[in-house]
C-alpha positions as CSV (number, residue, x, y, z in Angstrom):
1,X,87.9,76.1,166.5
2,X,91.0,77.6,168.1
3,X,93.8,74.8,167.1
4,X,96.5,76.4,168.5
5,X,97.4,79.2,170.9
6,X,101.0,80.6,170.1
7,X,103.0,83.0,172.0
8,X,105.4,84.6,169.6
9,X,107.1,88.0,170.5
10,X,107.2,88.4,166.5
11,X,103.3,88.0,166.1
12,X,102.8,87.3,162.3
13,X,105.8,86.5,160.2
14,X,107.6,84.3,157.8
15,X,107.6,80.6,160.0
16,X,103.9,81.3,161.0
17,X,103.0,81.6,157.0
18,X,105.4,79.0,155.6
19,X,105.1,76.2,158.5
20,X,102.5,77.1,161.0
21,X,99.3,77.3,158.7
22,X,100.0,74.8,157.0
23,X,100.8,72.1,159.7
24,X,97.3,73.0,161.0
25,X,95.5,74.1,157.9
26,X,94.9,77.3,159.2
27,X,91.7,79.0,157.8
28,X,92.0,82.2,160.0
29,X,94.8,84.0,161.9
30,X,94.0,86.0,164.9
31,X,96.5,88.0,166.5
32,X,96.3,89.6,169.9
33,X,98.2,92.5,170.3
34,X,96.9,95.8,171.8
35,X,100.3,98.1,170.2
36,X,99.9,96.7,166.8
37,X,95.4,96.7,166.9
38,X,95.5,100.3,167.3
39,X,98.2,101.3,164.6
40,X,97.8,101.4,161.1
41,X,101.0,101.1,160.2
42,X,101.7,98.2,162.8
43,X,98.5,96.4,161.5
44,X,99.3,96.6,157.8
45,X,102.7,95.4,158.3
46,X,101.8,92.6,160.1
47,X,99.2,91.8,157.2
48,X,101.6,91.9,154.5
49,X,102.6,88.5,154.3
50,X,99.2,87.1,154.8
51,X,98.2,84.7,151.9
52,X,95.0,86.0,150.7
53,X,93.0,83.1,151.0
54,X,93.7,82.8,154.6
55,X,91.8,85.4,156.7
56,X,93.7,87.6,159.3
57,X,91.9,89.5,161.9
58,X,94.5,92.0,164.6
59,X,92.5,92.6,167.8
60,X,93.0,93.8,171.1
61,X,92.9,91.3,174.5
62,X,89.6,92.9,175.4
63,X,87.9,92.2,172.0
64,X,89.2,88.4,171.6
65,X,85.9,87.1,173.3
66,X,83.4,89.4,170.6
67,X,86.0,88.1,168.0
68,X,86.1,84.6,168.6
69,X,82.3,84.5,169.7
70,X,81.7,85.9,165.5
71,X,84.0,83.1,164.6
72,X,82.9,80.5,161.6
73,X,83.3,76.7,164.1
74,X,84.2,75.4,160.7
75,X,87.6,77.7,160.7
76,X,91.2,76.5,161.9
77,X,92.1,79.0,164.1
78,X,95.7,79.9,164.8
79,X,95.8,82.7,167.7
80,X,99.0,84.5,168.4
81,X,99.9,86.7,170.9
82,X,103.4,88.7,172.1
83,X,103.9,87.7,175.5
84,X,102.5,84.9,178.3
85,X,100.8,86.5,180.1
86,X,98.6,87.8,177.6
87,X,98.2,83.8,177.0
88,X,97.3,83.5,180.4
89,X,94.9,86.5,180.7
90,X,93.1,85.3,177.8
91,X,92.4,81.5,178.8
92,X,91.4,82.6,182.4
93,X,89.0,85.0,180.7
94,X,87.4,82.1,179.3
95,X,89.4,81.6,175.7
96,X,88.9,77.7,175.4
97,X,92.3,75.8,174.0
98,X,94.0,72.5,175.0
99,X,97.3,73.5,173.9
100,X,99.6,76.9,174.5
101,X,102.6,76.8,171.8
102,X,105.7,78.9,173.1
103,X,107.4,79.5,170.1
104,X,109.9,82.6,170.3
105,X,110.0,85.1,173.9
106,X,112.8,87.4,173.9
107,X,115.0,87.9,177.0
108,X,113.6,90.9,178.4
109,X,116.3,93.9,178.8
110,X,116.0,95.5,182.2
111,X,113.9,93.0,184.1
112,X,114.3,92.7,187.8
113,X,113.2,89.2,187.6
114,X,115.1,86.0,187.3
115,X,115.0,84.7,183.9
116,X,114.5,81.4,182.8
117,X,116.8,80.4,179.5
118,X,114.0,77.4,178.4
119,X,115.7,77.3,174.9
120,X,118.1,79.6,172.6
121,X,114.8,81.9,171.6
122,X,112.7,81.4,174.8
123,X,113.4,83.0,178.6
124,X,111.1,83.5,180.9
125,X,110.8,85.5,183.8
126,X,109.6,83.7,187.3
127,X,106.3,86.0,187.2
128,X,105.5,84.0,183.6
129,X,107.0,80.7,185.0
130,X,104.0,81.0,187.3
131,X,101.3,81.9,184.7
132,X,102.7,78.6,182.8
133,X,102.2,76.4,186.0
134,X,98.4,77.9,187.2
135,X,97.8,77.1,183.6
136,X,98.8,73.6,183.4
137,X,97.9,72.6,186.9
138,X,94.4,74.5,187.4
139,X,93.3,74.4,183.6
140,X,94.5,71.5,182.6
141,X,96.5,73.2,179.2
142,X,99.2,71.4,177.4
143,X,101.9,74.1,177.2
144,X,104.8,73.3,175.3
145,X,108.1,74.9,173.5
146,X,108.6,74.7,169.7
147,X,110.0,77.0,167.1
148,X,108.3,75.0,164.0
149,X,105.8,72.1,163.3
150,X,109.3,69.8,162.3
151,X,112.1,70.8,164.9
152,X,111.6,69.1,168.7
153,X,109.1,69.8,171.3
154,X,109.7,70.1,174.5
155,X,106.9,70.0,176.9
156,X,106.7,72.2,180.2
157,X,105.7,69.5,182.3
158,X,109.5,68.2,181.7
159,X,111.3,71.5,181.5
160,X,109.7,73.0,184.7
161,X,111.6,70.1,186.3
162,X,114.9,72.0,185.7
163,X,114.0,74.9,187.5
164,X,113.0,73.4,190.8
């Protein structure tokens, strides 16, 4: 069971292991990333901080539905991806999860969109703005903004209000 859909620009690293799995008892990581799934280097880098009895799989968006179709139901399943819309593209293609977790989006350098400051370690640009609404108003999924299990959330249906 997926129990939490992240959307870190950092994929795997030292909050997700220390705070993340544990808030959740995380049983498996999957992280969704098409640059670091098809390099080596990438891929074992990401790995390295993996506790070895937590199970860690790096896939690429169009192999999420064979991976999580293999998955055990009995796992806790923490997916992580880089960037919204990958988020987006994934639950519209049928990935099944009640909450999206923003959790760290880096202001993107040379964007000709607006950007949306949300927190200190979150902007977004309008086109993502819009993948966050479709996905709370036409699939129903709680999106909000947190950087770990025990600092505040704040919930896009109250942010989005801001930016009106």
């Amino acid at each position: 069971m997926i129990k939490l859909l992240r959307v870190d620009d950092r994929l795997i690293h030292g909050q997700i292991i220390t705070k993340w799995i544990r808030h959740y008892d995380i049983t498996l990581i999957v992280a969704v990333d098409d640059e670091t799934a098809k390099n080596p280097v990438l891929k074992s880098i990401a790995t390295m901080a993996v506790p070895k009895n937590i199970k860690c799989i790096i896939c690429k968006a169009e192999e999420v539905k064979d991976v999580v179709n293999s998955i055990n139901e009995k796992e806790n399943v923490m997916m992580i991806v880089r960037f919204p819309k990958i988020a987006y593209e994934l639950i519209n293609n049928g990935i099944k999860v009640h909450r999206l977790n923003i959790g760290n989006v880096s202001k993107k350098i040379n964007s000709n969109q607006k950007i949306f400051e949300i927190t200190h370690n979150i902007f977004l640009t309008d086109e993502e703005v819009g993948y966050l609404n479709d996905l709370e108003e036409n699939k129903g999924v709680n999106i909000d903004f947190q950087l770990l299990p025990e600092t505040p959330i704040y919930f896009w249906s109250k942010v989005k209000l801001n930016f009106k």
